[in-house]
N, C-alpha and C positions, 0 to 999 in steps of 0.2 A: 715186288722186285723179282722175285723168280718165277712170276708169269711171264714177264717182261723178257727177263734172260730166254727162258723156255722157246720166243718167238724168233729170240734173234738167232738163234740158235737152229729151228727151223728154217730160216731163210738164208742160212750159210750152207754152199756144195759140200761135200766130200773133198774134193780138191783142196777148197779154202781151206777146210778142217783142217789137212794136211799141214800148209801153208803156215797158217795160225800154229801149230804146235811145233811145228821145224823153225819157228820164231822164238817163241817160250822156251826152247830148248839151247839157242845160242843163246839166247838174256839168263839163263841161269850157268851156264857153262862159262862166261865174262865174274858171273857174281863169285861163283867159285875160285876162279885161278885167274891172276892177270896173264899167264901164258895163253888166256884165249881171248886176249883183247883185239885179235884181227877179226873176231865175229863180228867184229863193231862195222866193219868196212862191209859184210856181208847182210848185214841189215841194212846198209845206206843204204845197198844196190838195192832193195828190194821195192820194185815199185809194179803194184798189180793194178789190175782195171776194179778188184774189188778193193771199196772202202774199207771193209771189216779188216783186209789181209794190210789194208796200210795203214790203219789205225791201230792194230797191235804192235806194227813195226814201230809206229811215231811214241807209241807209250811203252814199248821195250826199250826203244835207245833212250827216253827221259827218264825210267829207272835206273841206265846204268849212266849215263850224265848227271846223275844229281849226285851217287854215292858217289862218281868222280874228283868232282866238284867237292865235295863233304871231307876226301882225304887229299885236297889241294895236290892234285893232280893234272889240274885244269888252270891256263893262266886265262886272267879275265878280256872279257871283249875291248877295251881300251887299248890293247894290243893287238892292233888288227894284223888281218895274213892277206896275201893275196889269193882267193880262194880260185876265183874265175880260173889260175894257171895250173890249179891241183888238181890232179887224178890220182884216185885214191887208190888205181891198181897199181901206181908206181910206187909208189913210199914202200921208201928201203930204209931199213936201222943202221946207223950209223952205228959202229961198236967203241969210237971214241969214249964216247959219256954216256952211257946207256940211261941213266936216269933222267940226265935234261933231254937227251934227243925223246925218249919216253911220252917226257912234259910237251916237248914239242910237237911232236904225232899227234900225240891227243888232242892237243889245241886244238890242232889243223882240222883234225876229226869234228872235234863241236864246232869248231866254224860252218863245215858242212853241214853238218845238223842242222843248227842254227840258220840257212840259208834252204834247207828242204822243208822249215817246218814255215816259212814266210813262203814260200812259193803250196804249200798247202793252205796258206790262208787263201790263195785263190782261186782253191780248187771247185767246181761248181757242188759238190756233196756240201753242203751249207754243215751239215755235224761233223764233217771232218774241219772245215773250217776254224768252228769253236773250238777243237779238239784243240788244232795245234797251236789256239792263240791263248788255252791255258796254261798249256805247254809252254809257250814260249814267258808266261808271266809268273811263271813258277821259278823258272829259271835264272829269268830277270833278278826275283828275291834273292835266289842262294847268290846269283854273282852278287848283288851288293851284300848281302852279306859277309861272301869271301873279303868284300873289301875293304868294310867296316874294320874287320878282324887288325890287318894289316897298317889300318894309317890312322892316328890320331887326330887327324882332321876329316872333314863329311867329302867321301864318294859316292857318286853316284854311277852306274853303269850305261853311260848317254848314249853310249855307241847302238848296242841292243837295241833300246829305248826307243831310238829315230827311227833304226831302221824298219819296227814296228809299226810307228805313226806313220813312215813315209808310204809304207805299204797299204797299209787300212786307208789311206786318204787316195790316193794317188793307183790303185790298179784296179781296174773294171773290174774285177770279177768279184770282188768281196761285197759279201750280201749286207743286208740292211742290218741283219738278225746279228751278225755279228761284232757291227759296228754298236750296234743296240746294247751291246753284252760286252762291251766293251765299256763302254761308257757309263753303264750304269751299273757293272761290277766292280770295274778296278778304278776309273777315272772319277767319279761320286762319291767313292769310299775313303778314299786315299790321296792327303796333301800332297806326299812327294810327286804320285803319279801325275796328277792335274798339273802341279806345277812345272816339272820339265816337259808335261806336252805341249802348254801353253808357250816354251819356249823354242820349241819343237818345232813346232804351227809354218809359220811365218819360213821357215827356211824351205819345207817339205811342201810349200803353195809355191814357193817360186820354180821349187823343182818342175813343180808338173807344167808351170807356165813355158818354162825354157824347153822342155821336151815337145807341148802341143808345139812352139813357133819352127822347133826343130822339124817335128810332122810334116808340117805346114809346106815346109822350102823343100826336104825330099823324103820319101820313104822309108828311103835305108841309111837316114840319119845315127839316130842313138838305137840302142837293141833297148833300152827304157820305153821309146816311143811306140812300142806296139803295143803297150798299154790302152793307150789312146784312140782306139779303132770307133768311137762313136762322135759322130761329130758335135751333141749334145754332153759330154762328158764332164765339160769344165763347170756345168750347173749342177751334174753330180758331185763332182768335188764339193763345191759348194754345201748341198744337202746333208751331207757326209761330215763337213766344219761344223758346221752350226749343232748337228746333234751332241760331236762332243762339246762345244763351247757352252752349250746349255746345259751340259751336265756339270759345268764348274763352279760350286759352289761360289757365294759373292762374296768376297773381304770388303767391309768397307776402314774407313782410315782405321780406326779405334779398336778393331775386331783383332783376336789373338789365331792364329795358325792352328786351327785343329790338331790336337792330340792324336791323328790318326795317320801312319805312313806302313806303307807296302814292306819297306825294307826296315827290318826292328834296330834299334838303336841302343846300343850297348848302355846299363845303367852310370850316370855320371857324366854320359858324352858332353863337352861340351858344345854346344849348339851358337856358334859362333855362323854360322854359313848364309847364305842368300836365302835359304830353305823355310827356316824359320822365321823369319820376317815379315812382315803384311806389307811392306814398302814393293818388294821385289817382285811379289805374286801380281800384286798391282799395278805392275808395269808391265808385266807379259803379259797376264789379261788385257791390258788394254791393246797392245804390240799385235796378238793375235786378231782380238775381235777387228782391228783394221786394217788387217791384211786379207781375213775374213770377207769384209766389206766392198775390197776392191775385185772380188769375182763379179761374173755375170751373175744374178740371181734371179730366178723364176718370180714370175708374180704371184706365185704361193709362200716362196719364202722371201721373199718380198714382206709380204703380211705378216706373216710368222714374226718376222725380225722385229719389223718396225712397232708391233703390238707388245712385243716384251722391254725393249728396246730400257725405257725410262725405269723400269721398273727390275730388272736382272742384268742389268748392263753401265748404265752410267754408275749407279754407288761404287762400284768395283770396279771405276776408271781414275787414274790420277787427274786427266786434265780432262772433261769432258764436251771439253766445247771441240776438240778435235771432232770429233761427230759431226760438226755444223756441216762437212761437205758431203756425207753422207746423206744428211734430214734434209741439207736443199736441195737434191739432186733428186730426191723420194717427191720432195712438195712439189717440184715442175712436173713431175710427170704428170701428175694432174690425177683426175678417179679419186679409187679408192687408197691406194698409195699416199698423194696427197694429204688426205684425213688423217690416216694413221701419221704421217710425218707432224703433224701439229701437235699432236701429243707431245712426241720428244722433242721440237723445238720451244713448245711451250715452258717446257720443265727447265731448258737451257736457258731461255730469259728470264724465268722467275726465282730462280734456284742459282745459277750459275753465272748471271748478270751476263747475257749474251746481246748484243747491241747488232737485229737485224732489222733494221727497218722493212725492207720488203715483206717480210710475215703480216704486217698489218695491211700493207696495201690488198695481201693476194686474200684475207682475211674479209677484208671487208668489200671486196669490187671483185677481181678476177676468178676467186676459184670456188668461194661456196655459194655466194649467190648470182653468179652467171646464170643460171638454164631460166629457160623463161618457162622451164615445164612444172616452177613451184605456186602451191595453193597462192589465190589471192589473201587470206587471209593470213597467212605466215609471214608473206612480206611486207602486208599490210603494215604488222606490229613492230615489224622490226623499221619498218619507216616512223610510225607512231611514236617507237618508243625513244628514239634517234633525232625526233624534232622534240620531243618534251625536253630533254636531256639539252640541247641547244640552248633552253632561257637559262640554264644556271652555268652554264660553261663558256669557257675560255675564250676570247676572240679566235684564237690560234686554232682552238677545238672545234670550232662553228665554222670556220673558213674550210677545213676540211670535210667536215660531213654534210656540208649542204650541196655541196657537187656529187656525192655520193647519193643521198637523196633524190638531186635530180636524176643520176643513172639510173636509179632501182625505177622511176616512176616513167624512165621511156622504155625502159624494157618489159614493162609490167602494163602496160593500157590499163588493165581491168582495177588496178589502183590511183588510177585520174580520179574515183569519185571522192575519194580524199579532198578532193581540192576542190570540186564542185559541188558537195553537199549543201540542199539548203534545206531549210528548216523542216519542210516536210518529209524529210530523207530518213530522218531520224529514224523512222519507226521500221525502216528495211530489218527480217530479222541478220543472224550470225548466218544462221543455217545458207538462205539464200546465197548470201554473201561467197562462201564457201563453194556451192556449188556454180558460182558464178552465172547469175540467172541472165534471163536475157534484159529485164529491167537497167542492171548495172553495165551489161557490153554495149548495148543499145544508148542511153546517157554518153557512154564515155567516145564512143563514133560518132555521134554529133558533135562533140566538146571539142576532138580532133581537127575535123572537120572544118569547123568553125574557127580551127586556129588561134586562140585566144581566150585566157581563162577570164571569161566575166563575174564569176560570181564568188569571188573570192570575199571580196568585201561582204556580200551575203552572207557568207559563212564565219566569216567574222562576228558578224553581229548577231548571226541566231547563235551562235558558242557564247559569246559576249552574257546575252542575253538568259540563257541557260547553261552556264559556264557551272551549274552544278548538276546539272543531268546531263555531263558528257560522258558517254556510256564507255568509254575509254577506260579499263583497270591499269593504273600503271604499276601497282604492285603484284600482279599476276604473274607466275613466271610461265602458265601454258600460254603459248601464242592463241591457239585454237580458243581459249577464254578469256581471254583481254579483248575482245568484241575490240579491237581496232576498227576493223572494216565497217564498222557501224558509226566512228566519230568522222571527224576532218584535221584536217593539218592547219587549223586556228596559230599554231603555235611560228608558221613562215609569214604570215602576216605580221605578229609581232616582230619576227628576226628584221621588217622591210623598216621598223621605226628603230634599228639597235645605232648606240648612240656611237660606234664606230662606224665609218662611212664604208668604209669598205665592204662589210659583214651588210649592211641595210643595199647595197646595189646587189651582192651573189644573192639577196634573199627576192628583188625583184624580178630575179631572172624567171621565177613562178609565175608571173603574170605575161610572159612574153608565149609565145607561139614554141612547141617542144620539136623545131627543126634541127637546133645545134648537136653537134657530134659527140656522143658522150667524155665526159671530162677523165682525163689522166689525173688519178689522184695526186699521183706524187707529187706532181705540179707543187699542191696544196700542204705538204708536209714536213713544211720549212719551216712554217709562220711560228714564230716567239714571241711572248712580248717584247722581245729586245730588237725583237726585227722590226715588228710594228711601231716600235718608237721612232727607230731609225728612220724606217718611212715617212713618219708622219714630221720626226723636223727638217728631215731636207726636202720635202714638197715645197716645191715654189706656190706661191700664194699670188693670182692673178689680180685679186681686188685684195687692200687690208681691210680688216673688219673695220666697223666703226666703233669708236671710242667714245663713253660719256663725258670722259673729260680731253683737252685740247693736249698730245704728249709735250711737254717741255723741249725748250730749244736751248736754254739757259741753265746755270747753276742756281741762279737766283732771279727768280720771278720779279717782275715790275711791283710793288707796292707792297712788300714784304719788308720787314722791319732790318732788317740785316742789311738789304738792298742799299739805305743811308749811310753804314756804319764800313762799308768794305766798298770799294772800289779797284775794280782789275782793268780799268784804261790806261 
């Protein structure tokens, strides 16, 4: 510590020296006699090009602010002033009431303070920065504690508070390091903090929205808007939310409100308030994180988000399916976004009973196996595994995956041999397979070619035949060792004999020529059994079947014993 001192000390002028102790000398001259409390005004003024001469100034006037404050001298920030119209060389004392006009100077005074130590949050010296944002959270404490003092019921000092958050979010110059120290001092540590910034949030993001459009239309809109001088800014904000939102610990329903607040809470209080609650936390967590949401975001926090997303984010939402327009808007983007957004939509249907159909379609056709740049042998399996699964399921479930099936196998050629495998194929290894030899692209360009699969029935009967050496694992969960690409698709031959008609004609469309345009799944993901009923009894019927017996035309057959005993002429 006193190498440390020793250097800064070296790096300080003569001048500053000066500076520095003609400072130290009005902050002890204020501590001694309140007749010298106009030094106060001569320390505001004092603004150097050196950080050192402004960082004694910023921790002189937070000494004699805080003893202020300590002998309620000071009325708290909930009573705002107008400061923009104050200058502090004009304040005259009123000789009325020399005690309240006193009260009242002083405000005005810490108002100013208070408004020099947020414009030092944006000072490019990044340790003056922190300086006066612990300054400013020091403060924060003694005001609510002035005002715990004062009221039987919970205040909190909101005014301060925003204008903190509004600033850290919303003004270019605040470095990262401070946000950082921010977050992970006071906002991580402390419930009340988290909690009124999380209500904070939301009002402090539309500010900067109103001020960018303000930009936008003219220059010399708001004196706010010169903040905004980067046209990349609003993905700052952004960067900026998310660090503190992730610094907010999760409530989920059951969990009780950490024992830990900024501002100390007289023994006995009753804790009657919004404060204490997990209901209330859990509503402005949610209120922020989607107001969060609706910024531009970088395809880095992009990822960020949607990777934590299910995991430090939904427990510690009341309704979670609001998300859903967030996680759709991620899954169309398509990439890597995409991927991540399946996570949290997954969570939302299995957990939170989300009803999206499209997730299955873009699941299993548009988004993960579209490229035609994946192994044969990958989509092999997952064709393989996709027609075994056919002989034990649904009419409803077969109607849809066998048009899916046929997608994968026009977009995939090098998996035609599926379908053409005959018995001497058998012995192709994996390896081959994999590397897609010319054996198998070669087979599958004449098969093309020739427009027409012949040899299905072949492979019917060599699988038929050796239906116990089919090198197919279906309990493998490695694609790479379930040797798919080593069997055939025996199992759409059976789908061509299934005793629903409908399901045996989609299964013949394998032996047709592979010209048609690949199939819209959705088409296909309607079918129910209730729908297939439906179908099947209002089809008109062109021929009736034949009957073994003659139907009746009569109540009572010719030659029936009854026939004697009753007559209806």
């Amino acid at each position: 510590m006193d190498s440390n001192k020793r250097k800064r000390d070296e790096l300080v002028s003569t001048s500053e020296k000066d500076q520095i102790k003609n400072i130290k000398t009005l902050e002890q001259a204020v501590h001694a006699s309140q007749k010298n409390l106009n030094n106060i005004v001569t320390l505001l003024n004092i603004k150097s090009d050196s950080h050192h001469v402004n960082y004694t100034a910023i921790m002189s006037l937070y000494r004699i602010f805080s003893s202020l404050l300590a002998l309620d001298l000071i009325k708290s920030s909930k009573e705002k002033y107008d400061i923009e119209a104050l200058k502090v060389t004009t304040i005259e004392l009123n000789v009325q009431d020399k005690q309240s006009i006193l009260h009242d100077w002083l405000s005005r005074t810490y108002r100013l303070y208070i408004k020099q130590l947020l414009e030092y949050l944006q000072n490019p010296e990044v340790a003056l920065q922190i300086s006066a944002l612990r300054a400013l959270m020091n403060l924060l404490q003694k005001e609510g504690e002035f005002l715990q003092k004062r009221s039987t019921v919970y205040n909190f000092p909101n005014v301060l508070y925003y204008d903190i958050i509004e600033t850290l979010l919303n003004s270019q110059e605040v470095s990262d390091r401070t946000i950082g120290t921010f977050a992970k001092s006071y906002v991580k540590q402390y419930s009340d903090l988290s909690y009124f910034m999380l209500k904070s949030i939301p009002k402090a993001l539309s500010l900067s929205k109103s001020a960018l459009k303000d930009k936008k239309k003219s220059k010399k809109a708001l004196h706010s808007a010169k903040k905004f001088d980067d046209t990349n800014f609003e993905s700052k904000i952004a960067e900026r939310c998310f660090v503190l939102l992730n610094s907010v610990p999760v409530m989920e329903e059951h969990d009780s409100v950490p024992e830990s607040f900024w501002i100390s809470l007289a023994k006995g209080f009753e804790r009657k308030a919004d404060l204490f609650s997990v209901g209330p936390h859990r509503k402005y967590f949610e209120e922020a994180w989607l107001s969060f949401m609706k910024l531009p975001l970088s395809d880095e926090l992009y990822k960020q988000t949607l990777t934590m997303l299910h995991r430090s984010v939904m427990p510690g939402m009341v309704n979670p399916l609001t998300l859903m327009d967030f996680l759709s808007r991620a899954y169309d983007l398509g990439g890597p976004a995409s991927l991540l957004a399946l996570n949290g939509l997954f969570t939302l249907i299995t957990k939170y009973n989300l009803t999206y159909p499209e997730f299955y379609t873009k699941l299993l056709a548009d988004t993960f196996l579209a490229s035609t740049h994946l192994p044969s042998y990958l989509v092999a399996a997952f064709i393989k595994k996709m027609t075994r699964l056919c002989l034990f399921g649904t009419p409803a479930s077969v109607a849809a995956v066998l048009p899916f099936i046929y997608n994968l196998l026009k977009r995939h050629p090098s998996c035609m041999i599926l379908i053409h495998r005959v018995e001497g194929d058998f012995d192709l290894s994996l390896d081959s397979a994999k590397e897609g030899t010319d054996t198998n692209e070669s087979t599958t360009t004449d098969t093309i070619e020739n427009g027409k699969i012949k040899n299905i029935s072949a492979s019917k009967a060599c699988i038929m035949k050796k239906s116990e050496v089919d090198p197919f694992d279906f309990d493998e969960v490695d694609p790479a060792k379930c040797r798919a690409i080593d069997s055939s698709l025996w199992e759409l031959h059976t789908m061509q004999n299934h005793y629903y008609t409908n399901i045996s004609t989609l299964a013949c469309m394998f032996n047709e020529t592979f010209t048609k345009p690949e199939y819209v799944l959705e088409d296909f993901l309607d079918h129910t059994y209730s729908t297939l009923f439906t179908t099947e009894t209002k089809r008109k019927i062109k021929k009736a079947p034949a009957l073994a017996v003659e139907p009746p035309t009569l109540l009572l057959r010719n030659g029936e014993a009854l026939s004697q005993i009753l007559s209806f002429d």
